[in-house]
C-alpha positions as CSV (number, residue, x, y, z in Angstrom):
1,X,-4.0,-13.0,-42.6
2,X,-4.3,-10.7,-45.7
3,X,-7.4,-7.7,-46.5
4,X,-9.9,-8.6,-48.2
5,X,-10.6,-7.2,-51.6
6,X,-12.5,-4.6,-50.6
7,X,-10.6,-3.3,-47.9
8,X,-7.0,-3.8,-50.0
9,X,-8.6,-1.8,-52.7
10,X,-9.2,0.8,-50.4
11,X,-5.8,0.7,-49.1
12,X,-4.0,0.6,-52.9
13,X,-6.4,3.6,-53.4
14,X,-4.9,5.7,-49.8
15,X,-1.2,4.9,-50.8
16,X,-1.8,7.1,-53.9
17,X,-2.0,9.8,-52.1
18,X,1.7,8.9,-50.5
19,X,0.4,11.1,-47.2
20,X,2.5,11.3,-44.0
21,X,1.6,9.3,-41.9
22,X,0.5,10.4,-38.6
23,X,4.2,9.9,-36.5
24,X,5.5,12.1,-39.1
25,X,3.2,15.1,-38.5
26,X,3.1,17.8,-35.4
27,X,-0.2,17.1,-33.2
28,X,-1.8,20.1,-35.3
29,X,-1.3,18.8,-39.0
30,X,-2.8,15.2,-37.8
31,X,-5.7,17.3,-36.4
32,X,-6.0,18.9,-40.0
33,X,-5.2,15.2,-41.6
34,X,-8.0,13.6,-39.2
35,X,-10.6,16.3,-40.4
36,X,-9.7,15.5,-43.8
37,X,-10.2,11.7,-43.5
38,X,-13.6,12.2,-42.1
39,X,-14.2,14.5,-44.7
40,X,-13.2,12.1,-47.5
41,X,-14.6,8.7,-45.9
42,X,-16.8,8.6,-43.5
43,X,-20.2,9.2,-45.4
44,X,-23.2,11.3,-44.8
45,X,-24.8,12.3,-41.5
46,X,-28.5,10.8,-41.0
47,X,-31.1,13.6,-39.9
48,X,-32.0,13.3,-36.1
49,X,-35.0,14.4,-33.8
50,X,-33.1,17.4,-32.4
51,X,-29.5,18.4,-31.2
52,X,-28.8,20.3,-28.2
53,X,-25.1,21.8,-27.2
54,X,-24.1,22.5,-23.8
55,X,-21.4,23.3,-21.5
56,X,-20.5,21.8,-18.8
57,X,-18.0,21.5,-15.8
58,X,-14.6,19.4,-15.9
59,X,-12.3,18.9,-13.7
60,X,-9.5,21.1,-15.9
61,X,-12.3,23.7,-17.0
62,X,-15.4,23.8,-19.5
63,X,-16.2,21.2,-21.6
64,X,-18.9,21.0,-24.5
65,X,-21.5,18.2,-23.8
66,X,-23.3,17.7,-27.9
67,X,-26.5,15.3,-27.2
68,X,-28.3,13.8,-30.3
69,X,-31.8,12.8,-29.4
70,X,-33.5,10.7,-31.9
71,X,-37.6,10.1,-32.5
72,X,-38.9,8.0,-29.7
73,X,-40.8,7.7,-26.0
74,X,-39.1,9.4,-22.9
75,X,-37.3,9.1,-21.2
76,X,-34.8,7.5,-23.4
77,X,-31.8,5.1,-22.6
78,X,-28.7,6.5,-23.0
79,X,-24.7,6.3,-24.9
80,X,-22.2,8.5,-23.7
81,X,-19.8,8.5,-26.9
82,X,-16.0,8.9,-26.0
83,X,-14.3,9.7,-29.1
84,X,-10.9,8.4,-30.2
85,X,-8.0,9.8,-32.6
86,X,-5.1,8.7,-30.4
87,X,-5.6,11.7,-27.3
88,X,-5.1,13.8,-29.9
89,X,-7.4,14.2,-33.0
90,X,-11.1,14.7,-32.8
91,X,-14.1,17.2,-32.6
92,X,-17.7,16.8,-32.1
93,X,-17.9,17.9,-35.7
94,X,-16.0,14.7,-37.0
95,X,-17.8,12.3,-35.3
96,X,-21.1,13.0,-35.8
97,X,-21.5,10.7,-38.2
98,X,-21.3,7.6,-35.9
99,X,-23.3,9.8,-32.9
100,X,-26.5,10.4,-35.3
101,X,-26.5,6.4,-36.9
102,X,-26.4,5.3,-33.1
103,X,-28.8,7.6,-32.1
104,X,-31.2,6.0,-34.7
105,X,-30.6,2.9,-34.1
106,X,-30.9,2.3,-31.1
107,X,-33.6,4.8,-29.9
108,X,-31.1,5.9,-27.4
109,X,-30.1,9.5,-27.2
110,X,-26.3,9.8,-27.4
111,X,-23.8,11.9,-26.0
112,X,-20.8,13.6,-26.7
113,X,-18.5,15.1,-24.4
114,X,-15.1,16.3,-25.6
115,X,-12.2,15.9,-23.3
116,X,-9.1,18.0,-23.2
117,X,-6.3,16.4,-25.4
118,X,-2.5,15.6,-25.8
119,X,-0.1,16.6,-25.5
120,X,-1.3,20.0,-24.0
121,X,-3.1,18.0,-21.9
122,X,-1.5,14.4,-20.8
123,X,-2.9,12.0,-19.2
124,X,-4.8,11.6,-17.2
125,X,-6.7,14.5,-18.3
126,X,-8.7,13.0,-21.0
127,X,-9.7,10.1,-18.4
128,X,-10.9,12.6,-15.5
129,X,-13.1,14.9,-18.6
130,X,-14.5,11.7,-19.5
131,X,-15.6,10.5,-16.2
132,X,-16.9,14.1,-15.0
133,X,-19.0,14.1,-18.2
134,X,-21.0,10.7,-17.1
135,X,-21.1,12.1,-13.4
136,X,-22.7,14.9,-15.1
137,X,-25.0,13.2,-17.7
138,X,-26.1,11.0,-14.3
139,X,-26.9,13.5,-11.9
140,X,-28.6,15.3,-14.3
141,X,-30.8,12.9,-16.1
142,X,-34.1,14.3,-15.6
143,X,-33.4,17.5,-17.2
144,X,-31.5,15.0,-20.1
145,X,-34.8,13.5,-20.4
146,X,-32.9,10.4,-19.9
147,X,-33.4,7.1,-17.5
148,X,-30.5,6.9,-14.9
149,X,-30.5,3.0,-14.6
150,X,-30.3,3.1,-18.3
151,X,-26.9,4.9,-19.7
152,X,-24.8,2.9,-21.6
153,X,-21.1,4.3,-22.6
154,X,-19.1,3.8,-25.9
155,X,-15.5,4.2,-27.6
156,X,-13.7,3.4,-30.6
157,X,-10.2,3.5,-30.4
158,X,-8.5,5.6,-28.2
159,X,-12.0,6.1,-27.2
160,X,-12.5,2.3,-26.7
161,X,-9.3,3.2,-23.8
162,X,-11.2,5.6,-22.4
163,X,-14.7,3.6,-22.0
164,X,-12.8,0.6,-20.3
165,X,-10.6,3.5,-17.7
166,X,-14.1,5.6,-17.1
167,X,-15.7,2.2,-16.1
168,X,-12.6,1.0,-13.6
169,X,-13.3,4.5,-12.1
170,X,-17.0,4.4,-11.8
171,X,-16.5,1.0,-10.1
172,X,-13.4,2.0,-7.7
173,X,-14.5,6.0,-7.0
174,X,-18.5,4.5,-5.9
175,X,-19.4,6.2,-9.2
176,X,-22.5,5.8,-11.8
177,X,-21.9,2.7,-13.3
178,X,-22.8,2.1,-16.5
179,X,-25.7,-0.3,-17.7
180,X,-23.0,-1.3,-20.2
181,X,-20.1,-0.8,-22.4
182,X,-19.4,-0.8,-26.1
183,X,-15.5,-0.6,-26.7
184,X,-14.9,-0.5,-30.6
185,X,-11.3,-1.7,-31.4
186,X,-9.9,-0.1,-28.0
187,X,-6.5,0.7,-27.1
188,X,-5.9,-1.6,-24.0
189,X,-2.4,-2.0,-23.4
190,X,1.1,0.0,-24.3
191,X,2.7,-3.1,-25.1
192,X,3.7,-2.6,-28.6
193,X,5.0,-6.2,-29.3
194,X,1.7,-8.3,-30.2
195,X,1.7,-10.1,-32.7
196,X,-1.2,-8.1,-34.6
197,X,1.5,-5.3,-33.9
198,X,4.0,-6.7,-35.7
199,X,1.8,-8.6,-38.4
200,X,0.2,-5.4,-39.2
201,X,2.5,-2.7,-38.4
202,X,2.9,-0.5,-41.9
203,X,0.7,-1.0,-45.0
204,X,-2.8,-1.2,-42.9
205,X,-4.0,2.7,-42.2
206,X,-2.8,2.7,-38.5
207,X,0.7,1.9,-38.1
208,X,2.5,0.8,-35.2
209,X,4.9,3.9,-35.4
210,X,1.8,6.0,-35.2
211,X,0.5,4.5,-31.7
212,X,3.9,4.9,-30.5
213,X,4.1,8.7,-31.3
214,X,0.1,8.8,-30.0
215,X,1.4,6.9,-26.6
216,X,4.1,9.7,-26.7
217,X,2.3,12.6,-26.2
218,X,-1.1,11.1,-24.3
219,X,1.6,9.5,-21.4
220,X,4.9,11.1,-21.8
221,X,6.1,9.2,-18.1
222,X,6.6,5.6,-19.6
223,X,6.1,4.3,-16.0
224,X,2.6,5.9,-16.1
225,X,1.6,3.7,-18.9
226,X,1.3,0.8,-16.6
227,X,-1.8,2.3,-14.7
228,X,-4.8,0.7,-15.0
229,X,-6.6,4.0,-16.3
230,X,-3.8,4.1,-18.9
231,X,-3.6,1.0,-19.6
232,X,-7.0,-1.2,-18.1
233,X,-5.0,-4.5,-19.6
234,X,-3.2,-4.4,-16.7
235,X,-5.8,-3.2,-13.7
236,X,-5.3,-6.4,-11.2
237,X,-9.0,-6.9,-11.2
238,X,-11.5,-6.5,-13.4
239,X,-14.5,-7.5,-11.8
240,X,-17.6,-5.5,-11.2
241,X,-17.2,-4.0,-14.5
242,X,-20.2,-3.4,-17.3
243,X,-21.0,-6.6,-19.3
244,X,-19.6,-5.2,-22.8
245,X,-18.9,-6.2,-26.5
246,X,-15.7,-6.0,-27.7
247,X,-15.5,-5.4,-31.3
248,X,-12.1,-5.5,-33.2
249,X,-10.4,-5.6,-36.7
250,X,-8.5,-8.4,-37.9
251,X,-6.2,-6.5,-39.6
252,X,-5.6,-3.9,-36.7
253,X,-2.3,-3.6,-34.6
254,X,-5.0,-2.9,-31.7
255,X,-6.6,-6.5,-32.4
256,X,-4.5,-8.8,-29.9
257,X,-5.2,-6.2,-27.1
258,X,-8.7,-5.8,-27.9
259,X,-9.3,-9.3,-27.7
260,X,-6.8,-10.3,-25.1
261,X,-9.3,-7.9,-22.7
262,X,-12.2,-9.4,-23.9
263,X,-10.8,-12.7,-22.2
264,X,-10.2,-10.9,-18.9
265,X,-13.0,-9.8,-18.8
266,X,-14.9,-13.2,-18.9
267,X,-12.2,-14.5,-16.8
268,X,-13.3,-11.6,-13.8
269,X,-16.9,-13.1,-14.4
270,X,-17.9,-10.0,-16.3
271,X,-20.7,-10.6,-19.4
272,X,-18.3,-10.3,-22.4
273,X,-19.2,-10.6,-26.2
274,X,-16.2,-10.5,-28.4
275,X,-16.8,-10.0,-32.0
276,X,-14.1,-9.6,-34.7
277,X,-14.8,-7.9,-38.6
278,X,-12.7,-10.7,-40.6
279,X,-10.2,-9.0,-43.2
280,X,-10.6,-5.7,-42.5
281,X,-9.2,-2.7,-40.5
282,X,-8.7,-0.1,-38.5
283,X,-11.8,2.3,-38.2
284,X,-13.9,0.7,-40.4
285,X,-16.9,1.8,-38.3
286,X,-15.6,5.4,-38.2
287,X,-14.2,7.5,-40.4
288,X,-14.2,5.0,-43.1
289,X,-17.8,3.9,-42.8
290,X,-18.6,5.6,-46.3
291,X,-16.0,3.6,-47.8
292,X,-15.8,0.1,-46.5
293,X,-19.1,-2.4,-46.6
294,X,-18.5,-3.4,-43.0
295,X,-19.9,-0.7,-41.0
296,X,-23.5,-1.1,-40.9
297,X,-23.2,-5.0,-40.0
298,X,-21.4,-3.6,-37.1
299,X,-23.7,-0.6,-36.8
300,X,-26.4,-2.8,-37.1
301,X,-24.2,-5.6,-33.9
302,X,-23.8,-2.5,-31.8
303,X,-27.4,-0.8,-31.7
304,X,-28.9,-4.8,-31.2
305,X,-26.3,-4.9,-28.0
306,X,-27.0,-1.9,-26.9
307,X,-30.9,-2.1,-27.3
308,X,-31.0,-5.5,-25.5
309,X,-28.4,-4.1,-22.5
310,X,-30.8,-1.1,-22.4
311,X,-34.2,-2.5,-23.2
């Protein structure tokens, strides 16, 4: 399995720069490096209806709560938007690209929480934020202007890990389940022996030393990694979960995990669409959206899930 043209000129283009990669960097130059990526790739923002910020409470203190709401009838359906950047990079600044297309197109307003990040904060700390953000966005969806039986929630990534861990703990904790869930190549497992791990593990953006030094500082406690809020892969049962779509990159360490949960999840009796972008990679819906042609066609796959799952 190779890139295809336009994705390996993109990648002949980023190894002029001869950058460190991200295993090489303290947690505060790959916040710097992330910023700069979004900067230089991931396009231009599309104008909403309105943006509101907010604060709300988490479980380890404050946490911001960024909602784009786009032209439309009230009240609307609902994504919750859990960010990724291994634990460790990410602001509601970077990643309001992807939050005002989805927004748009789906008619749904979407949410963004941010979470409290390694390695200050270790797991399960990001898991908990994320999870007290939906219990808030729930409980509080008249004054959201939103429909309760309608909120949808969404990850790429790290992000993707998140989504799947906030969904176990809706279904096991009696919490608000979501109508359903949109995991964009998500971190699923530790294990970092696939074969899409070793296929793809230097020359393709993210590299396999990178997750390792990401898995590093989100769970320090190796034995942690096998919980299933770590590591959903592994939760003993997955049933009574959201019916999903699993979106992945071919040429992605995170692609055999991705898909390999996919099939669990049909296998648990949960509705499951699996759909995979051939020859490209990593974050090729965000932050390299401005750069590589295979965003909007999975823009434009997500927001038709997500409208259907909400309509």
């Amino acid at each position: 399995m190779t890139a295809n043209p336009e994705t390996k000129a993109f990648l002949d283009e980023v190894a002029e720069f001869d950058a460190k990669p991200f295993y090489e960097m303290t947690p505060a130059e790959a916040r710097e490096a992330w910023y700069a990526m979004c900067y230089l790739f991931a396009g231009s923002p599309e104008p909403v209806a309105s943006i509101d910020d907010r604060i709300i409470p988490g479980p380890g203190g404050d946490l911001e709560l960024r909602s784009y709401t786009p032209d439309g009838l009230r009240p609307f359906g609902s994504l919750v938007y859990f960010h990724g950047g291994g634990w460790v990079v990410g602001t509601v600044d970077t990643y309001q690209i992807p939050c005002r297309a989805l927004a748009n197109a789906t008619g749904c307003k979407v949410f963004f929480p941010t979470y409290r990040m390694a390695p200050e904060y270790p797991y399960p700390a990001a898991a908990e934020d994320c999870y007290a953000a939906l219990m808030y966005i729930a409980n509080n969806a008249a004054e959201l202007d939103i429909d309760p039986e309608r909120i949808a929630i969404c990850g790429d990534s790290a992000g993707g890990n998140l989504t799947a861990a906030v969904s176990l703990m809706a279904r096991d904790r009696g919490g608000p389940q979501a109508a359903f869930q949109l995991l964009i190549y998500p971190v699923t497992d530790h294990d970092l022996e696939t074969p899409s791990y070793r296929e793809f593990a230097e020359g393709y953006l993210l590299e396999a030393e990178s997750m390792r030094w990401f898995w590093d500082h989100y769970v320090p406690n190796a034995e942690m990694r096998n919980e299933a809020y770590a590591s959903p892969l592994r939760a003993p049962d997955l049933s009574g979960l959201p019916a999903a779509l699993v979106m992945t990159a071919e040429c992605d360490v995170l692609r055999d995990e991705g898909e390999s949960y996919a099939a669990r999840l049909e296998a648990a009796g949960v509705s499951v669409t699996l759909s995979r972008a051939d020859g490209t990679i990593h974050g090729f819906m965000h932050p390299l959206a401005g750069r590589l042609p295979f965003a909007e066609a999975g823009l434009a796959e997500a927001a038709s899930a997500l409208r259907t799952a909400l309509a």
